[in-house]
C-alpha positions in Angstrom: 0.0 1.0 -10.7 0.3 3.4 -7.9 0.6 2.6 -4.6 -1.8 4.3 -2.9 -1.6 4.4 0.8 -4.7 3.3 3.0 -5.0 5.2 6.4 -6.9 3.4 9.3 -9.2 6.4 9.3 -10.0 5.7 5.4 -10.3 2.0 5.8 -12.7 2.5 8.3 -14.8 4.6 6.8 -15.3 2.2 4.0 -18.4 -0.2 3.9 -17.3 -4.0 3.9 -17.9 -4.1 0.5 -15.6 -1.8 -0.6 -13.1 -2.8 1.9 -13.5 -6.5 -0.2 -13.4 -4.8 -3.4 -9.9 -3.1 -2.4 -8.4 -6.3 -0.4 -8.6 -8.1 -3.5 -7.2 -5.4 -5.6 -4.5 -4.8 -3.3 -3.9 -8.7 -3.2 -3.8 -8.9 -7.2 -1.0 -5.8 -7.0 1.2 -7.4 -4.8 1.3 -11.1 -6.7 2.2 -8.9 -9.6 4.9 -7.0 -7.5 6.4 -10.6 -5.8 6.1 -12.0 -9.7 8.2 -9.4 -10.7 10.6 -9.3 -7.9 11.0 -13.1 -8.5 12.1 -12.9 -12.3 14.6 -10.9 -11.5 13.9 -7.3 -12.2 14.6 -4.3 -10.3 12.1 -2.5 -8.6 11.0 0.8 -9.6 9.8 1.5 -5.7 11.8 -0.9 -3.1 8.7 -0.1 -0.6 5.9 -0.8 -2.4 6.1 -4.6 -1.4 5.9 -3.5 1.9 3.4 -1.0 2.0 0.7 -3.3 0.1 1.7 -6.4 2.4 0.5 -3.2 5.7 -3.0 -2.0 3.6 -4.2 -5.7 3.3 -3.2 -6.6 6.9 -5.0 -3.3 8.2 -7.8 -4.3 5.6 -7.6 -8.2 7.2 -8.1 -6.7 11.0 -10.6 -4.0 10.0 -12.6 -7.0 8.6 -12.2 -9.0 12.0 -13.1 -6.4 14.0 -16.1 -5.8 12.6 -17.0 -9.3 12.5 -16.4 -9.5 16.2 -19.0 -6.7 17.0 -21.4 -8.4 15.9 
């Protein structure tokens, strides 16, 4: 899969639903990357661990936030 990289100003302009619907995608991608990483192989984009772990934290705040306001 590509990574694709979520801006703040795209995640918020998701509904919540949608911002559920990528968390858990993003979440599925990055068991398969650490799966991966932990049998050993190399990987094809050294970053990509990273950048996941950063879209499903800025998913995770959005996701407070917005509980908060209300």
């Amino acid at each position: 899969m590509q990574v694709a990289v979520l801006r703040n100003k795209e995640a918020r302009g998701l509904s919540s639903e949608e911002l559920n619907e990528k968390l858990k995608s993003f979440e599925a991608e990055l068991r398969s990357e650490l799966g991966a990483a932990a049998s050993g192989t190399a990987p094809k984009n050294p970053g990509k661990i990273k950048e996941i772990k950063r879209a499903i934290a800025r998913i995770k705040t959005i996701i407070n936030e917005r509980k908060r306001e209300v």
